[in-house]
PDB file of the backbone (N, CA, C, O) and the ligand in Angstrom, with CONECT records:
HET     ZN  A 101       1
ATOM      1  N   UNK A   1     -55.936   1.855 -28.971  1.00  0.00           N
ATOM      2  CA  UNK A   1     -54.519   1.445 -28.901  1.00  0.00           C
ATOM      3  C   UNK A   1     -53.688   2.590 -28.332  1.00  0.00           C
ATOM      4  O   UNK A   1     -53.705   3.739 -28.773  1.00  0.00           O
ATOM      5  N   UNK A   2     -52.989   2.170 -27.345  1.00  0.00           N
ATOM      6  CA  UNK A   2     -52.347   3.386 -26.502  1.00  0.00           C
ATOM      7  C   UNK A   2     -50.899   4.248 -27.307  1.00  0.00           C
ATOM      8  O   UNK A   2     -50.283   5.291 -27.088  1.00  0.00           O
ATOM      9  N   UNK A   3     -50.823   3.211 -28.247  1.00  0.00           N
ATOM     10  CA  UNK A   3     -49.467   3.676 -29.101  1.00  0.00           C
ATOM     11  C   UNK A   3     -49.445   4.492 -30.170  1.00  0.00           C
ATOM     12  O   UNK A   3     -48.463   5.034 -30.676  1.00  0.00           O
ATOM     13  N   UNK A   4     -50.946   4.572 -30.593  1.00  0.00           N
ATOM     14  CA  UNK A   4     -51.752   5.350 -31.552  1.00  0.00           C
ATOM     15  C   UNK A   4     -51.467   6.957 -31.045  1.00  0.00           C
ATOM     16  O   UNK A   4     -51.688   6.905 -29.835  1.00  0.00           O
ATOM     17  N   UNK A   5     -51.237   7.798 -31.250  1.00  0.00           N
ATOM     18  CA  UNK A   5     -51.254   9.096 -31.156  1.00  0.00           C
ATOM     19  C   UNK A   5     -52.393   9.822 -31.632  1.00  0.00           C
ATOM     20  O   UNK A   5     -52.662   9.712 -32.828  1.00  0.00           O
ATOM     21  N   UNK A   6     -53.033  10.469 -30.978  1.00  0.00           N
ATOM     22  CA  UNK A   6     -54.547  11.231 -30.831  1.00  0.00           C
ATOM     23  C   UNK A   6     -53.999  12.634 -32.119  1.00  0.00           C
ATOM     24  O   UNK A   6     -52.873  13.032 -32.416  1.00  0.00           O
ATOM     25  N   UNK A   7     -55.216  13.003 -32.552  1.00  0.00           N
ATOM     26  CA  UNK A   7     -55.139  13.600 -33.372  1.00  0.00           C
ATOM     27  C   UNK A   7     -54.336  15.232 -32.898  1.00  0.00           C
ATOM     28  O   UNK A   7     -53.511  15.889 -33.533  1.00  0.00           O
ATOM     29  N   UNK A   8     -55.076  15.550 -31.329  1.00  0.00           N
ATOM     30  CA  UNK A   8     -53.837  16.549 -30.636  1.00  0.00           C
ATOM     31  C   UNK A   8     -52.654  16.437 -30.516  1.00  0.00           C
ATOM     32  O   UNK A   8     -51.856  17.374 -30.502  1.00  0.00           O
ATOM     33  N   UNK A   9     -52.427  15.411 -30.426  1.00  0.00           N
ATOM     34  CA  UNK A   9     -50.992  15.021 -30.173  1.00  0.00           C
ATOM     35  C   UNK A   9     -49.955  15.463 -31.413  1.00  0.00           C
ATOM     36  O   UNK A   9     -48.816  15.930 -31.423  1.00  0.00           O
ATOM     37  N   UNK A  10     -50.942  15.071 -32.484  1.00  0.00           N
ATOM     38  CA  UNK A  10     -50.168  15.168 -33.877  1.00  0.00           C
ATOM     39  C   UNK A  10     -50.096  16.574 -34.306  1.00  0.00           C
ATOM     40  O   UNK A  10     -49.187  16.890 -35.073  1.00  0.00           O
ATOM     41  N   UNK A  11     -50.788  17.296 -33.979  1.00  0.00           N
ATOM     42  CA  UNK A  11     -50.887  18.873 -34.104  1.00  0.00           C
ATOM     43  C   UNK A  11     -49.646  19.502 -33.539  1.00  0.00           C
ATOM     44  O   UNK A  11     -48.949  20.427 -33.958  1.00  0.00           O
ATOM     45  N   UNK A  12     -49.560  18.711 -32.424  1.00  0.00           N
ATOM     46  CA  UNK A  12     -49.246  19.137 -31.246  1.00  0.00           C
ATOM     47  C   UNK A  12     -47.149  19.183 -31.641  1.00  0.00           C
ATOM     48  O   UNK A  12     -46.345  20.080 -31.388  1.00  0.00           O
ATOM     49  N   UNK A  13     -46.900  17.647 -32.396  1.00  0.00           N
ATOM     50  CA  UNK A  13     -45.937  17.699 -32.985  1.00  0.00           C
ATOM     51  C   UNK A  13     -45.061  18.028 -34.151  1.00  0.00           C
ATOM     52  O   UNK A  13     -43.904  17.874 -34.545  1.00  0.00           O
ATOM     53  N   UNK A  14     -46.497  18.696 -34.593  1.00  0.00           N
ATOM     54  CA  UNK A  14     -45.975  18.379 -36.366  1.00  0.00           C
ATOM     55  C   UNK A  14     -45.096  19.708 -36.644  1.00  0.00           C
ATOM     56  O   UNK A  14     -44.544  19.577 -37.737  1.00  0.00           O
ATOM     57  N   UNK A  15     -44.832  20.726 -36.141  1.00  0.00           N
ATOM     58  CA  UNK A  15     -43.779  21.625 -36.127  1.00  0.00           C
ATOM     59  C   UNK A  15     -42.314  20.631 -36.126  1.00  0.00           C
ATOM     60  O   UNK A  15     -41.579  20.293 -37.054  1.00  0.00           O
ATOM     61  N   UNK A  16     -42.269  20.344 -34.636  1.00  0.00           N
ATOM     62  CA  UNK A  16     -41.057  18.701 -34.808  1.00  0.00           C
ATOM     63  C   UNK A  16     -40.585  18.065 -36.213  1.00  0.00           C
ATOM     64  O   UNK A  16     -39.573  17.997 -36.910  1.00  0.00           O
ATOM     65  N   UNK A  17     -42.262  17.532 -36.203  1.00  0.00           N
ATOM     66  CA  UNK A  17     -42.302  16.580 -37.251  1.00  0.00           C
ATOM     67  C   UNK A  17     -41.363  17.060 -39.104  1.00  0.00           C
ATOM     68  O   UNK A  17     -40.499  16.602 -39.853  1.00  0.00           O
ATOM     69  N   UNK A  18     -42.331  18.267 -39.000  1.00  0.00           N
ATOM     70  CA  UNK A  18     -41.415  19.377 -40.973  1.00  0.00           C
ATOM     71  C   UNK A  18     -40.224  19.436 -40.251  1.00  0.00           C
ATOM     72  O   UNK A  18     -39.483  18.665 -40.861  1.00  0.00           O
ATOM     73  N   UNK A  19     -39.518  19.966 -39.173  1.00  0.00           N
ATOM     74  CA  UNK A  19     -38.527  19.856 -38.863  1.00  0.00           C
ATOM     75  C   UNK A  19     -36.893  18.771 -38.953  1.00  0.00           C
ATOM     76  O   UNK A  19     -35.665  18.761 -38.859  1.00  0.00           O
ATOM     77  N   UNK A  20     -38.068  18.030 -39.193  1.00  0.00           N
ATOM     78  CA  UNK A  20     -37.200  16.605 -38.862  1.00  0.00           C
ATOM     79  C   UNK A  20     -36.591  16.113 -37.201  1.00  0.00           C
ATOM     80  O   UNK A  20     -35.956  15.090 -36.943  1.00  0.00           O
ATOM     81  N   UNK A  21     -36.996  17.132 -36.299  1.00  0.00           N
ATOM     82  CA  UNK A  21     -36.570  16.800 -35.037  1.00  0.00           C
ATOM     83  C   UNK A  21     -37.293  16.125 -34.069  1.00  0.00           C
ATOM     84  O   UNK A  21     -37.742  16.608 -33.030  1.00  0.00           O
ATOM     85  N   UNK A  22     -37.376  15.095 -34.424  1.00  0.00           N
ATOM     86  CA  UNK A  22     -37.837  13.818 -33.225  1.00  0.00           C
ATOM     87  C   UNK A  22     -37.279  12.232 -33.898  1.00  0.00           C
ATOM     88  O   UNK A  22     -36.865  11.880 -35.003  1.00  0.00           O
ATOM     89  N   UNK A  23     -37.530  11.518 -32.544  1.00  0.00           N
ATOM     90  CA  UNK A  23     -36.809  10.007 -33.043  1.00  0.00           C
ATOM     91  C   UNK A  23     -37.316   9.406 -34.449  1.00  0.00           C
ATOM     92  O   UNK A  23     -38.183   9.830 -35.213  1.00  0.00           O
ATOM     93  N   UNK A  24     -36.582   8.412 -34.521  1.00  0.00           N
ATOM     94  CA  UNK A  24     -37.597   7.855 -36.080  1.00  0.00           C
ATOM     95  C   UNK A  24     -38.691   6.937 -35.579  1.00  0.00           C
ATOM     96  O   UNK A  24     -39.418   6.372 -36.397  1.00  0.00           O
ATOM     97  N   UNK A  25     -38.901   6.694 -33.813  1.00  0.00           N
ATOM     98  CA  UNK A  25     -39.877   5.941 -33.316  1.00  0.00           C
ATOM     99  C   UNK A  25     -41.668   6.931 -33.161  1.00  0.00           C
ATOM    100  O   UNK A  25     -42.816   6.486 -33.156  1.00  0.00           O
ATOM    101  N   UNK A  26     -41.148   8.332 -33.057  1.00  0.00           N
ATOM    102  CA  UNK A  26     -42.001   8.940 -32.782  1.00  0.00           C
ATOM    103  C   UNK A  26     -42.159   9.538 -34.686  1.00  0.00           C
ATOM    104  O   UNK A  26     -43.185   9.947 -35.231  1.00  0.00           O
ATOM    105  N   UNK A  27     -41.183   9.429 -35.118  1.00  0.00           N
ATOM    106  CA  UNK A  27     -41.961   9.923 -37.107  1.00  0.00           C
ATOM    107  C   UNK A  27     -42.819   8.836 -37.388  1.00  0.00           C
ATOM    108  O   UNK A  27     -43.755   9.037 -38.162  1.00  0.00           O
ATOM    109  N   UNK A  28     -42.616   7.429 -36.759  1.00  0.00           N
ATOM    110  CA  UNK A  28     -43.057   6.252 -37.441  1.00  0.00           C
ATOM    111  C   UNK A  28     -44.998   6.989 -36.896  1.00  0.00           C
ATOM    112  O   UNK A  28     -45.931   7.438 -37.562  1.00  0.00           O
ATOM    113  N   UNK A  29     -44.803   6.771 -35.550  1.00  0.00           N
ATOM    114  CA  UNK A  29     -45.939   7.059 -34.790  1.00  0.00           C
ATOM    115  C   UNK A  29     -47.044   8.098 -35.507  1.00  0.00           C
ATOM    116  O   UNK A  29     -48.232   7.839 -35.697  1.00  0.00           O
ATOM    117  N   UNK A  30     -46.259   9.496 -35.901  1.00  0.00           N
ATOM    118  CA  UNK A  30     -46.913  10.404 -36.871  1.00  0.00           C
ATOM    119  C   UNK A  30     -47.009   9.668 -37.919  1.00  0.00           C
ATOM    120  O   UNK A  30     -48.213   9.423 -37.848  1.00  0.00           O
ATOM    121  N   UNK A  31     -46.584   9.025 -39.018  1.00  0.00           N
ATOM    122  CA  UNK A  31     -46.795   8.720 -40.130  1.00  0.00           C
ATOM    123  C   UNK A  31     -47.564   7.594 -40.372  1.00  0.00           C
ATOM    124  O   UNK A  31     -48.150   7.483 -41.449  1.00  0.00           O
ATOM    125  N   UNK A  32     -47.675   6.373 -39.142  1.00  0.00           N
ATOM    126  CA  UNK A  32     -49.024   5.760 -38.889  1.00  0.00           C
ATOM    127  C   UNK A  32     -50.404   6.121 -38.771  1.00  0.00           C
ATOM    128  O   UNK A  32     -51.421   5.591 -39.218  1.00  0.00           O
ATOM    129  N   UNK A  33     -50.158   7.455 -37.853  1.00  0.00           N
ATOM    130  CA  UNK A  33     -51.398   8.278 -37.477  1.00  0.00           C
ATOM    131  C   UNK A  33     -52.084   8.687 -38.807  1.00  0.00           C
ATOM    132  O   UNK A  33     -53.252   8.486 -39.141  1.00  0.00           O
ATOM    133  N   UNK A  34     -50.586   9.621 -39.829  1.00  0.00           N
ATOM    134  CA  UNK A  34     -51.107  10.673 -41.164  1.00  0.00           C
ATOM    135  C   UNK A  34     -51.659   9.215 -42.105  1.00  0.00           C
ATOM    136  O   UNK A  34     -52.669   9.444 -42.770  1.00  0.00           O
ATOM    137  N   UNK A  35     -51.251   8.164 -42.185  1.00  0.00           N
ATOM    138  CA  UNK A  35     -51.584   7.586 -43.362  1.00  0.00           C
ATOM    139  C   UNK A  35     -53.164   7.044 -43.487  1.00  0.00           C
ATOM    140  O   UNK A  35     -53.871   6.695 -44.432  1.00  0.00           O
ATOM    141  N   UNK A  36     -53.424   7.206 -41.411  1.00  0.00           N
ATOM    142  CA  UNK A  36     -54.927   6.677 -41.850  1.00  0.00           C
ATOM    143  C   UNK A  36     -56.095   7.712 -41.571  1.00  0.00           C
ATOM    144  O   UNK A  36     -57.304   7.485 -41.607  1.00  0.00           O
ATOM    145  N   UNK A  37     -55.287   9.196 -41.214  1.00  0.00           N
ATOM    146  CA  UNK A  37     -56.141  10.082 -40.611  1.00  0.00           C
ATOM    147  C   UNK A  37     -55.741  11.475 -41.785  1.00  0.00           C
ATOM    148  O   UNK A  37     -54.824  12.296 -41.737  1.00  0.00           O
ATOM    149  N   UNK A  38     -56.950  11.279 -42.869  1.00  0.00           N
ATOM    150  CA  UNK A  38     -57.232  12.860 -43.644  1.00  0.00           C
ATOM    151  C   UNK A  38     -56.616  14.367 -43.324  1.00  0.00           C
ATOM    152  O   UNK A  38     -55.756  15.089 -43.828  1.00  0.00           O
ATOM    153  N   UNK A  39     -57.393  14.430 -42.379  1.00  0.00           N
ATOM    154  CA  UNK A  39     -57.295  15.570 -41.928  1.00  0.00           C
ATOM    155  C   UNK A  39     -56.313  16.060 -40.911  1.00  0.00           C
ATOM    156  O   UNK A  39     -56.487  17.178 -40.428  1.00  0.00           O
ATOM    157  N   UNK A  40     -55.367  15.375 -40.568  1.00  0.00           N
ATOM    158  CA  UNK A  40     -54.286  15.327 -39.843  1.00  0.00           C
ATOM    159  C   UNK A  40     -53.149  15.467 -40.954  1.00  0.00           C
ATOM    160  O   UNK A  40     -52.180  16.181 -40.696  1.00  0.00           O
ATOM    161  N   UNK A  41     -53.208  15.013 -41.804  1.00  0.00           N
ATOM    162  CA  UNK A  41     -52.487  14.587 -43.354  1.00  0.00           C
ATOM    163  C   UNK A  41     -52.505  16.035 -43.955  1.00  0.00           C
ATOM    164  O   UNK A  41     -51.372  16.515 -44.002  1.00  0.00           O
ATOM    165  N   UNK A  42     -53.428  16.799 -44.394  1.00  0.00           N
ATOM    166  CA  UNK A  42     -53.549  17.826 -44.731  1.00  0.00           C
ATOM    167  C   UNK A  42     -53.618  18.883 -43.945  1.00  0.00           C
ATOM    168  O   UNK A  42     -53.696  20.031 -44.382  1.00  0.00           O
ATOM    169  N   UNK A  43     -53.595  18.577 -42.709  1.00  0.00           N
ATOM    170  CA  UNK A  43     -52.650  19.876 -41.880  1.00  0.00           C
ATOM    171  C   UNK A  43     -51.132  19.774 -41.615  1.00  0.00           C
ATOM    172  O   UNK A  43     -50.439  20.778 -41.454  1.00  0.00           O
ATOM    173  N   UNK A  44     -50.634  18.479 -41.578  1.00  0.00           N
ATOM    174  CA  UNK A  44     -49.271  18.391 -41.822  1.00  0.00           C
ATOM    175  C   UNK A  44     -49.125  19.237 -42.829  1.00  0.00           C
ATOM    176  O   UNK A  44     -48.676  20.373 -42.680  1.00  0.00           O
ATOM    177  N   UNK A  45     -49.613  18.591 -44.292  1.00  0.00           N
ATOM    178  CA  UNK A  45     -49.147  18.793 -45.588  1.00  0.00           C
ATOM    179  C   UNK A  45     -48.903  20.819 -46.103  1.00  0.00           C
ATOM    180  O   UNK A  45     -48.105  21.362 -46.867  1.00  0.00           O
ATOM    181  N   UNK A  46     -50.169  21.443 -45.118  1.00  0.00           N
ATOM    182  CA  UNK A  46     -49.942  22.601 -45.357  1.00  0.00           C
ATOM    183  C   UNK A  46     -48.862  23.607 -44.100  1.00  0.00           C
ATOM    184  O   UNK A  46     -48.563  24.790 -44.263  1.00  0.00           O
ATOM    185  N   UNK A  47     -48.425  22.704 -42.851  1.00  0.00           N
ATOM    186  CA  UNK A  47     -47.521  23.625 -41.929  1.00  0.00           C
ATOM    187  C   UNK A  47     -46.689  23.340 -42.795  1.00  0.00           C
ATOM    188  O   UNK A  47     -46.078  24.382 -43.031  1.00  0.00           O
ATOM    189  N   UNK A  48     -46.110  22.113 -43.730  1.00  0.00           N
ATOM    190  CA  UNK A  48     -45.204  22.232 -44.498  1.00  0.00           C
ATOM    191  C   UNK A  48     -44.716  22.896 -45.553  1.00  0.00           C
ATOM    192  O   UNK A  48     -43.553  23.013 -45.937  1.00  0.00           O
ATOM    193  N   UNK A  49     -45.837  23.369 -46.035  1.00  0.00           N
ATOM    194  CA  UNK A  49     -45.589  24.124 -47.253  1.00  0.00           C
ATOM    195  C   UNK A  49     -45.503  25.521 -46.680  1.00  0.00           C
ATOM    196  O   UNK A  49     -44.763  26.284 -47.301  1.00  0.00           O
ATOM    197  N   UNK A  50     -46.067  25.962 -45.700  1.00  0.00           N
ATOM    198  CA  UNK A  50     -45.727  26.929 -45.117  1.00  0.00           C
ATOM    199  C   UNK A  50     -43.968  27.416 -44.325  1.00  0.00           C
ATOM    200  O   UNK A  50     -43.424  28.520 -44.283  1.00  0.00           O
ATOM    201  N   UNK A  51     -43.476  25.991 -43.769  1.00  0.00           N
ATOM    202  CA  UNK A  51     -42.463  26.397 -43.176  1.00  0.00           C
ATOM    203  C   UNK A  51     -41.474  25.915 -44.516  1.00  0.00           C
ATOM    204  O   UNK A  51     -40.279  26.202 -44.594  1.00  0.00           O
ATOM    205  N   UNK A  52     -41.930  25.440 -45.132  1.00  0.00           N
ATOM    206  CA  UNK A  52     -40.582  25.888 -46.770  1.00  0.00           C
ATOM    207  C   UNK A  52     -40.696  27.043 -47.670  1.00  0.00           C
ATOM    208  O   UNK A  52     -39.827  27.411 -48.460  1.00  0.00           O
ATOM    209  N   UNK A  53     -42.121  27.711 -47.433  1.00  0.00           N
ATOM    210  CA  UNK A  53     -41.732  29.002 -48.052  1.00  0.00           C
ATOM    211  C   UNK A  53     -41.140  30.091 -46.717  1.00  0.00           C
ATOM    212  O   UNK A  53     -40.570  31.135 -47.034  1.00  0.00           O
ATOM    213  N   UNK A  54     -41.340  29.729 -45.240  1.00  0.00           N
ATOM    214  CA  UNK A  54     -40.288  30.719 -44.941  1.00  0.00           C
ATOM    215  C   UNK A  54     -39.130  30.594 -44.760  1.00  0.00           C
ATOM    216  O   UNK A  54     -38.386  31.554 -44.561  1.00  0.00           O
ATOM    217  N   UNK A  55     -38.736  29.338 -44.793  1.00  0.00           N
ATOM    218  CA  UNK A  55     -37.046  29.101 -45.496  1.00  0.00           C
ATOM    219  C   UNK A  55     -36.655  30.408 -46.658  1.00  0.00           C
ATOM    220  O   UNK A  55     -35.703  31.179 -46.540  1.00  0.00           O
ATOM    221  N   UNK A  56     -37.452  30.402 -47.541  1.00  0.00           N
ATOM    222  CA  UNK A  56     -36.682  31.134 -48.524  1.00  0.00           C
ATOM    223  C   UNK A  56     -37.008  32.195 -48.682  1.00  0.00           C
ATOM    224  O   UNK A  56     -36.762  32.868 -49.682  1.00  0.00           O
ATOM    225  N   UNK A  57     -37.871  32.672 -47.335  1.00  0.00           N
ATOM    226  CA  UNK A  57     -38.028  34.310 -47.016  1.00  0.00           C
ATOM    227  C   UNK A  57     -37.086  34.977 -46.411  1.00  0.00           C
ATOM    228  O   UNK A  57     -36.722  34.527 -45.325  1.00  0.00           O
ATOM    229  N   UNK A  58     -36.315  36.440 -47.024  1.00  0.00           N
ATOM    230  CA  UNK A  58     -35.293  37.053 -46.514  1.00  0.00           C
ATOM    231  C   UNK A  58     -35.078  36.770 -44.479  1.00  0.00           C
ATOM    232  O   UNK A  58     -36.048  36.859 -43.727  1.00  0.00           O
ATOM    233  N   UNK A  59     -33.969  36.519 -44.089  1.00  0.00           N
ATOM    234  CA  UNK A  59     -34.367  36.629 -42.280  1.00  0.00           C
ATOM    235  C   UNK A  59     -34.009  38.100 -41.859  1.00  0.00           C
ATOM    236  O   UNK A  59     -33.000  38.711 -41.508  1.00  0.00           O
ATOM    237  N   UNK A  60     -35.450  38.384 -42.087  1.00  0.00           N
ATOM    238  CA  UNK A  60     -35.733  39.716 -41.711  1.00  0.00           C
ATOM    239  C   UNK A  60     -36.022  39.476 -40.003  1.00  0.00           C
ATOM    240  O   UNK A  60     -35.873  40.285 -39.087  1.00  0.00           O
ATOM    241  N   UNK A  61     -36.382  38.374 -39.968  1.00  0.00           N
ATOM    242  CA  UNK A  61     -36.584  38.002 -37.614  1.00  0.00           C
ATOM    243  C   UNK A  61     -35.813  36.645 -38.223  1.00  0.00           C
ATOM    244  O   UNK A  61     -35.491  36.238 -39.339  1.00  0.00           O
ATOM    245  N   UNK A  62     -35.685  36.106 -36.604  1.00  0.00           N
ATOM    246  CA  UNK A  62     -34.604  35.490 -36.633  1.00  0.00           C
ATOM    247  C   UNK A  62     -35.570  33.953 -36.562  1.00  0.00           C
ATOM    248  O   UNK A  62     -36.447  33.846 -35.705  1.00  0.00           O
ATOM    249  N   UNK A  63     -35.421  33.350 -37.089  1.00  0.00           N
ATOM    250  CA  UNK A  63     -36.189  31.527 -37.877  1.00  0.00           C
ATOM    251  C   UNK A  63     -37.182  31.427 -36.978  1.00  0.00           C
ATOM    252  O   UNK A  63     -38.354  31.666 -37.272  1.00  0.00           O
ATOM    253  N   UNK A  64     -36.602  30.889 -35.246  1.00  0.00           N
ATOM    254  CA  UNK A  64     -37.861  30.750 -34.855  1.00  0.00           C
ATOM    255  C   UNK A  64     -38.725  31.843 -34.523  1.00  0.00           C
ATOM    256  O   UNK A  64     -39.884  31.437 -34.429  1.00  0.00           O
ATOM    257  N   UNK A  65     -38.611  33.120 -34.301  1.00  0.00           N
ATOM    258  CA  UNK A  65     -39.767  34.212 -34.089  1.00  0.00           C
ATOM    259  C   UNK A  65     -40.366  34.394 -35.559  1.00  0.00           C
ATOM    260  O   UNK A  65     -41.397  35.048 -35.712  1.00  0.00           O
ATOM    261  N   UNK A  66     -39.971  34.042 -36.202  1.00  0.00           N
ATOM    262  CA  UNK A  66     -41.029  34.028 -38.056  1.00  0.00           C
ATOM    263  C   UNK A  66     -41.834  32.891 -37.769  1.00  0.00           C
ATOM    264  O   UNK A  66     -43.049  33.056 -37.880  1.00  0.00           O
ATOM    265  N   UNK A  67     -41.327  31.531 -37.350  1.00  0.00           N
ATOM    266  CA  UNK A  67     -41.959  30.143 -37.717  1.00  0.00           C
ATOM    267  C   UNK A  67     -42.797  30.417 -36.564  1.00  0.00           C
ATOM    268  O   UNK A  67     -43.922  30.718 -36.964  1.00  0.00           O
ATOM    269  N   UNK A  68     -42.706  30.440 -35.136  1.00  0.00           N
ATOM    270  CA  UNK A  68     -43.985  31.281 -34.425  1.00  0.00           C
ATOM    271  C   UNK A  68     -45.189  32.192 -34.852  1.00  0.00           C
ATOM    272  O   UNK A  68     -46.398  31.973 -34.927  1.00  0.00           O
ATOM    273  N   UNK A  69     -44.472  33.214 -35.085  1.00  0.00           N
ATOM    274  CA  UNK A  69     -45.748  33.907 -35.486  1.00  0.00           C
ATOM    275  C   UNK A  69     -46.487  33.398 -37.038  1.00  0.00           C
ATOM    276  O   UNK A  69     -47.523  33.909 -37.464  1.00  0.00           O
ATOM    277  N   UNK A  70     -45.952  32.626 -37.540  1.00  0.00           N
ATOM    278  CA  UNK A  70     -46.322  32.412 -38.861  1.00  0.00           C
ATOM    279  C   UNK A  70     -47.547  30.736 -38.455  1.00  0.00           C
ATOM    280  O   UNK A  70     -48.525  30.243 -39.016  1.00  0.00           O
ATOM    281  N   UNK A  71     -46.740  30.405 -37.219  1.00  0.00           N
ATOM    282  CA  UNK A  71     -47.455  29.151 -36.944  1.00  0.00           C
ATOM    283  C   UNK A  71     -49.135  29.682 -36.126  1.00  0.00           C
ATOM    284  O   UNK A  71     -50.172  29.032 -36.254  1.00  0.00           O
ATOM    285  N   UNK A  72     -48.991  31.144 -35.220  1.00  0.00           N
ATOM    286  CA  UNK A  72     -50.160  31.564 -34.284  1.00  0.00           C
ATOM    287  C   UNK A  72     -51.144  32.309 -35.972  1.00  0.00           C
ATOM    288  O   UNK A  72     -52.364  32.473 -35.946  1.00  0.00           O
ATOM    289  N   UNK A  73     -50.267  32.649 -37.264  1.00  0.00           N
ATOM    290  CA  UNK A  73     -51.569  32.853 -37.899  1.00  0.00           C
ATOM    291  C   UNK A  73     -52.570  31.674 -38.664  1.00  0.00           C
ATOM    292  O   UNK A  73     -53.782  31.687 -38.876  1.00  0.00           O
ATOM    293  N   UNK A  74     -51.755  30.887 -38.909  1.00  0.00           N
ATOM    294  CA  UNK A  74     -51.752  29.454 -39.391  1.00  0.00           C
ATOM    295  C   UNK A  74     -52.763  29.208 -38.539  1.00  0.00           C
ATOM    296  O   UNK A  74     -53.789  28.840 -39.112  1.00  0.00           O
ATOM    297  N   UNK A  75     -52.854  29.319 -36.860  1.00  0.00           N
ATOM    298  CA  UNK A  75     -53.697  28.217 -36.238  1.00  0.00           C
ATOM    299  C   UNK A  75     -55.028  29.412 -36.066  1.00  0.00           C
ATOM    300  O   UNK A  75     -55.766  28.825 -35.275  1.00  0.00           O
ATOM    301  N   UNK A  76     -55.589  30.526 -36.335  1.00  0.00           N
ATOM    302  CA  UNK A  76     -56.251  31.211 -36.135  1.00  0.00           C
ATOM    303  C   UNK A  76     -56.683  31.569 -37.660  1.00  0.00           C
ATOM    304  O   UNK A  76     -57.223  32.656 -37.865  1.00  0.00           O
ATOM    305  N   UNK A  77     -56.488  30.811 -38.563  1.00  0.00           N
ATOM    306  CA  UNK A  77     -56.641  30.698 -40.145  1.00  0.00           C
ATOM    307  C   UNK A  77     -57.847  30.065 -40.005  1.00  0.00           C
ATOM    308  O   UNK A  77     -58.478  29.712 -41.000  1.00  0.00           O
TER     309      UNK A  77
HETATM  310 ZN    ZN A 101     -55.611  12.922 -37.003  1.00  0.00          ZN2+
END
């Protein structure tokens, strides 16, 4: 199904996605994808818990150069 979003794709958005910044056509799209795909679900579930604890880390760098580098250790984890 072409409307289905590939599991890259979802990687690919899910910064967006904890964000809240994309349409509610493209959250629907992720949240179709997370409800039937595990492991897509639990990499959401942990960029999230990651980008709410650096919410409430002092801004010692400025949001997005933390959520970057915090996202390049995340993907090399
Ligand atoms: Zn997936």
């Amino acid at each position: 199904m072409k409307w289905m979003l590939t599991c890259e794709q979802v990687v690919s958005k899910t910064s967006a996605f904890v964000d809240r910044d994309m349409s509610w056509t493209e959250r629907l799209r992720m949240r179709v994808h997370l409800a039937m795909c595990r492991v897509c679900r639990e990499y959401v579930r942990q960029v999230a818990l990651v980008v709410g604890a650096l919410r409430i880390l002092p801004p010692q760098l400025p949001g997005e150069a933390r959520r970057k580098r915090l996202m390049r250790l995340f993907r090399t984890a």
